[in-house]
N, C-alpha and C positions, 0 to 999 in steps of 0.2 A: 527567894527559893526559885531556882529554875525548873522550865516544865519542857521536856519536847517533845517536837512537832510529829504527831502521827504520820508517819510513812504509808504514799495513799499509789493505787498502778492497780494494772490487772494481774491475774493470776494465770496462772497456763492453761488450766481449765476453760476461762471466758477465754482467751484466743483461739485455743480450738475449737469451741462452739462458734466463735465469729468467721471462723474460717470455712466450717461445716458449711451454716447458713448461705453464704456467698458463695460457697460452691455450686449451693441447690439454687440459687435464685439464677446464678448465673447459667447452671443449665434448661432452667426453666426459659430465660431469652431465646437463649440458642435457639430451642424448639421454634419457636416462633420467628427468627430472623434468618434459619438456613435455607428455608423454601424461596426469599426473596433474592437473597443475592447468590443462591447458584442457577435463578432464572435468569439475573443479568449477566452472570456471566457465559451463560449456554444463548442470552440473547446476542453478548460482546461474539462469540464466537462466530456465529450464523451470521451475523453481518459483517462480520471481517472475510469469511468464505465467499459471502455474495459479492459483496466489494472486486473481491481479485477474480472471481469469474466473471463477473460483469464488467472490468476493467480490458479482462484479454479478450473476451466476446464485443466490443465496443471497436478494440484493434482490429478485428480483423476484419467487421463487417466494413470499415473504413477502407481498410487494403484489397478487398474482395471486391469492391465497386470501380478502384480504381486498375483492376485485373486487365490483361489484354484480353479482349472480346474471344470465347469459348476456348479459353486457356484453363479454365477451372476444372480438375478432376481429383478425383476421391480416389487413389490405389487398397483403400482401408478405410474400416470403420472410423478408424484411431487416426485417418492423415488426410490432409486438402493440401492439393499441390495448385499451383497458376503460376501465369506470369506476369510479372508486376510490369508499369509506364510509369514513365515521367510525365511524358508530355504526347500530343497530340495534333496533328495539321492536316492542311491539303496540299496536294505535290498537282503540279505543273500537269496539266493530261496532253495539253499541245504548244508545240513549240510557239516561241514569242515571234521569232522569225522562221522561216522553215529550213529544217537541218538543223539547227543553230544550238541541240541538245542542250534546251532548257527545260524540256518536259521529258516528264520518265516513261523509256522504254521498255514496253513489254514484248517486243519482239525478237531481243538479241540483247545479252548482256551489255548492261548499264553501270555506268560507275558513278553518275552527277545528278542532279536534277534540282527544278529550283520548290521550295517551297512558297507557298502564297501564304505571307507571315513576315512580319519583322520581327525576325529573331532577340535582337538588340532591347527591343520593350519588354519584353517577358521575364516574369519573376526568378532571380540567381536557380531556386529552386525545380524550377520546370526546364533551364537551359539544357538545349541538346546539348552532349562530351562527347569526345573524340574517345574510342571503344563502343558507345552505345552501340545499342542495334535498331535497326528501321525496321519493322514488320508493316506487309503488306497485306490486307485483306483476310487476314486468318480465320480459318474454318473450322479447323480443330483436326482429332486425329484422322488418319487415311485419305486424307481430302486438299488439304494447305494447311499445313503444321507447323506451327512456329516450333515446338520442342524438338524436331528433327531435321530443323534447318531450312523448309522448305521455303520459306517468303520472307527469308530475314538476311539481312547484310550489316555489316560494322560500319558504322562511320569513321572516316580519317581526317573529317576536315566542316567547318561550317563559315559560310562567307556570307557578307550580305551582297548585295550584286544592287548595282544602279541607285535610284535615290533611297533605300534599303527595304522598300517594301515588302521587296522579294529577297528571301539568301537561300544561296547555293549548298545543298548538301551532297557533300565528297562521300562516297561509299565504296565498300569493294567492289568491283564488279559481279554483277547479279543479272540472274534472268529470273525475273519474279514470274511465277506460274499464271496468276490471274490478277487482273485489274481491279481496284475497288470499285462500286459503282459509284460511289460519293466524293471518289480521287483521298482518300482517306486514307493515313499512313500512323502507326503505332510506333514512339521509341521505347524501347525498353532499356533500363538504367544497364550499363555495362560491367558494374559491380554487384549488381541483383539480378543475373540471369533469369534465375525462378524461386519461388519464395515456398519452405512447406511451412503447415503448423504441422503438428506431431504429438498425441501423446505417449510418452514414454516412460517407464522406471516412477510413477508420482509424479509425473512432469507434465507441463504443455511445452511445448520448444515451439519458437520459430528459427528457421533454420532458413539460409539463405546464401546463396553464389555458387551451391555443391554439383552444380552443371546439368545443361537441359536435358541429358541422357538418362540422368540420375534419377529413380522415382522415390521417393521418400526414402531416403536411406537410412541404414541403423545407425550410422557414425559419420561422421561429417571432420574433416580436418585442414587446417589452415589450406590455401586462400579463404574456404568457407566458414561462415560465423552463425552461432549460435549462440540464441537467447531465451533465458528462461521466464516465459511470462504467469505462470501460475504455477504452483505447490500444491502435496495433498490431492491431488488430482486420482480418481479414481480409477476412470474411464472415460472416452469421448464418444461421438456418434456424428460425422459427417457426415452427408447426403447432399447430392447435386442433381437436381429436377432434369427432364428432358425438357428440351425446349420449344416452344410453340411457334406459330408460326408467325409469329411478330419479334423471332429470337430473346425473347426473355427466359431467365430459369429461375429457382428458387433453389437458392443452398439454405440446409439445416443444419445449424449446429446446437449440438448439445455435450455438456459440462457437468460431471458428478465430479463434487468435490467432499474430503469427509475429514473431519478432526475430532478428536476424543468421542466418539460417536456420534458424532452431530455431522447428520450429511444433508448437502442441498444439492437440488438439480437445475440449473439455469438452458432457456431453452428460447435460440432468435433464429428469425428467417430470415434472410440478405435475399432482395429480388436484387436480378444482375442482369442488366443490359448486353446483351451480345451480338447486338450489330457494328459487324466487321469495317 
């Protein structure tokens, strides 16, 4: 005689209750694990905002030091203008022979002079280029103004001269208004006339080659380039100290930057050497 085997499962009743349960216990977690990980992620945020402000505040306090001496000014809260260097020397203050225009004169436009330097050893990156510009002794505005042309000339040519300790720098002809007292001469990159930051539109911009006329401008168009170094950008606050009487100043910059309401404020001082 055969027997069969009792049919054995759940019923739709017990999966509904199993489904309940898991519901509740599952929102019972939640409670307990939403406070933790919307803290990591409000902390991911906050340090991804410091990160990129302190990334572009790192940039500039780098480029601001290597500024030509009291080229630094603030048109705006929101903009720092200067003018950037390559490199740096001493020119020639008297001739080797006399007459023999190896040294530079300041008395009657000049077009040569030699620098005291081997050109030739100096890192690919610092070499003076044919466009650069030579700055003399810069003062700043109304006085010897590199942004108005007043102590600067283009280079056309760079030679080493004799066993090459000394090379000849070709320029246009120039009657530079004052002498440096230290024979001290500034190139300025001939592709980077003057450098802004900028904030604009959520932006920080650095903008660059838009011409020494130009004071932070709204729009910038090919030769000049622009780059976007921070986002989310709120508001800026530059500030350039007067300077003391050992030519130092102190530039502030400060950075609100904001994401899904999470805002920080970063905030550094660049002391800037401004002997000409």
């Amino acid at each position: 005689m055969s027997h069969r085997k009792a049919q054995q499962g759940f019923s739709l009743l017990e999966l509904v209750m199993v489904i309940v349960i898991l519901g509740v216990l599952s929102s019972m977690v939640a409670v307990f694990i939403r406070s933790p990980i919307e803290a990591y992620f409000d902390t991911a945020r906050r340090a991804a905002l410091s990160d990129a402000a302190d990334t572009a505040l790192r940039r500039m306090s780098r480029e601001l030091r290597q500024a030509l001496p009291n080229s630094i000014r603030s048109a705006s809260a929101g903009c720092l203008e200067f003018i950037p260097t390559r490199a740096g020397a001493r020119y020639r203050a008297n001739d080797q022979v006399s007459a023999d225009g190896t040294a530079l004169d300041f008395s009657a436009a000049d077009s040569s002079f030699h620098m005291l330097a081997r050109h030739a050893s100096w890192p690919s990156d610092q070499q003076i280029r044919t466009n650069d510009l030579v700055a003399v002794y810069n003062l700043g505005p109304g006085v010897n103004d590199a942004y108005v042309g007043d102590n600067t000339a283009t280079v056309s040519a760079v030679t080493p001269v004799g066993d090459g300790s000394e090379t000849r720098i070709s320029i246009s002809p120039k009657r530079f208004p004052l002498a440096s007292p230290g024979q001290r001469f500034h190139v300025i990159p001939g592709d980077q006339s003057v450098v802004a930051y900028q904030c604009l539109n959520g932006q920080l911009l650095r903008r660059s080659n838009h011409g020494l006329g130009n004071s932070c401008p709204a729009s910038v168009s090919a030769p000049a380039r622009e780059t976007v170094l921070a986002t989310q950008v709120t508001s800026c606050a530059f500030t350039v100290g007067g300077d003391d009487l050992r030519r130092n100043s102190l530039v502030q910059l400060v950075i609100n930057l904001e994401s899904n309401r999470e805002t920080i404020r970063l905030y550094n001082e660049v002391h800037i050497s401004n002997v000409p």
